[in-house]
N, C-alpha and C positions, 0 to 999 in steps of 0.2 A: 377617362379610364383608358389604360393601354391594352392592347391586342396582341397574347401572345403567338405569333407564330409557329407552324408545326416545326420550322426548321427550327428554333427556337429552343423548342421541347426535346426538341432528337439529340439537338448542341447537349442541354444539359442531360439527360437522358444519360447520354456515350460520357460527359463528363464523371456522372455522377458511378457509373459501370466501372470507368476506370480506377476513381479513388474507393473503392470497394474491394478492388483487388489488390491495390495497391496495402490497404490496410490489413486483406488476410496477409498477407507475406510478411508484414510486419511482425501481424501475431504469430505465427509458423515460424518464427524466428527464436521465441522465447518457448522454453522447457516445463510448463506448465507441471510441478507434482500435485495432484491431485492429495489431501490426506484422509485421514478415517473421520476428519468433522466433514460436514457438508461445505460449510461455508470459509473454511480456512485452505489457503495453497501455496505454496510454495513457487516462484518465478524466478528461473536462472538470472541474475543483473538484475532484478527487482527489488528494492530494501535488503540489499545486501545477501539475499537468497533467504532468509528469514521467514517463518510463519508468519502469513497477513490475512488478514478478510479481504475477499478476493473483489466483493465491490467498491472497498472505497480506498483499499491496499494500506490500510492502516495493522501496523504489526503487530501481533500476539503481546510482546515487549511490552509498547508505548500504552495498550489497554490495562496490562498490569501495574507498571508504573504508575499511571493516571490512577486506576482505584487505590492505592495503596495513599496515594495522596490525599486521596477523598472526593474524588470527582464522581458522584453518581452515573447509573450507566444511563440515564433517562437526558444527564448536563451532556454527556459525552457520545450520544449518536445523536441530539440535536447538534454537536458543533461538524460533525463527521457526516454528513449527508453523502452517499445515499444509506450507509449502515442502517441497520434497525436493530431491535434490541436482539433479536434471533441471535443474531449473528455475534453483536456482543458478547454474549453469554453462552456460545461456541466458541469465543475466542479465551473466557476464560477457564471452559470444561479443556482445550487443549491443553492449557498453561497446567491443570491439576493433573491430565493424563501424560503430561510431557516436563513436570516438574523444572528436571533437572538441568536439559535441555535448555529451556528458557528461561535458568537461572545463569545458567554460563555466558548466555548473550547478554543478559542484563550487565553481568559482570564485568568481559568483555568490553565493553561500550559504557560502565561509568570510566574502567581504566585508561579510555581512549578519550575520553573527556579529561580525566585527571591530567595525561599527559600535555592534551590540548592547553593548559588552563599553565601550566607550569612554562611549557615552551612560548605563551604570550607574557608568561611573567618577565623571561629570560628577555626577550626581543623587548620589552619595554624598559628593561635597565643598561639596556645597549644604547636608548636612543635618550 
């Protein structure tokens, strides 16, 4: 069995102080919009500035989508750890209080898929 030293402890101690700081200024960096759910927010450069569930930063969007496919919400915070089902089903009261909103993103983002899907077309008949 090894013996830790107090010098040891103080090393990582002052280490561990540092990357603590280091991490608020990281977050102090990002623009947090808090919304009227509890568990849904907004992050300047985070998923595109998007409504997400703020612990596992999965979007408003991808949870719509996902059910509409048929993905129950019990399949879809078991794959999405740490979400739980709260939060879920705040992500889908947004999507009914904020409709149209995250109908535009959906849209948005299949046409950017479409375009994606077209310009791989194009680049594979070139080669």
């Amino acid at each position: 069995m090894s013996v830790i030293s107090d010098k040891q402890i103080l090393t990582e101690i002052t280490n561990l102080k540092q990357e603590i700081r280091q991490l608020r200024e990281t977050v102090t960096q990002y623009q947090v919009a808090q919304t009227a759910h509890p568990h849904i927010v907004r992050i300047a450069g985070v998923q595109g500035g998007e409504p997400m569930v703020r612990s596992a930063h999965v979007t408003v969007r991808t949870i719509v989508e996902q059910t509409r496919l048929g993905t129950t919400p019990e399949e879809f915070v078991k794959d999405h750890p740490p979400m739980v089902l709260a939060e879920f089903y705040d992500a889908l009261s947004y999507y009914y209080d904020h409709t149209e909103e995250v109908e535009q993103i959906i849209a948005e983002n299949n046409a950017a898929l479409e375009r994606a899907i077209e310009l791989s077309k194009r680049l594979a008949k070139k080669t």
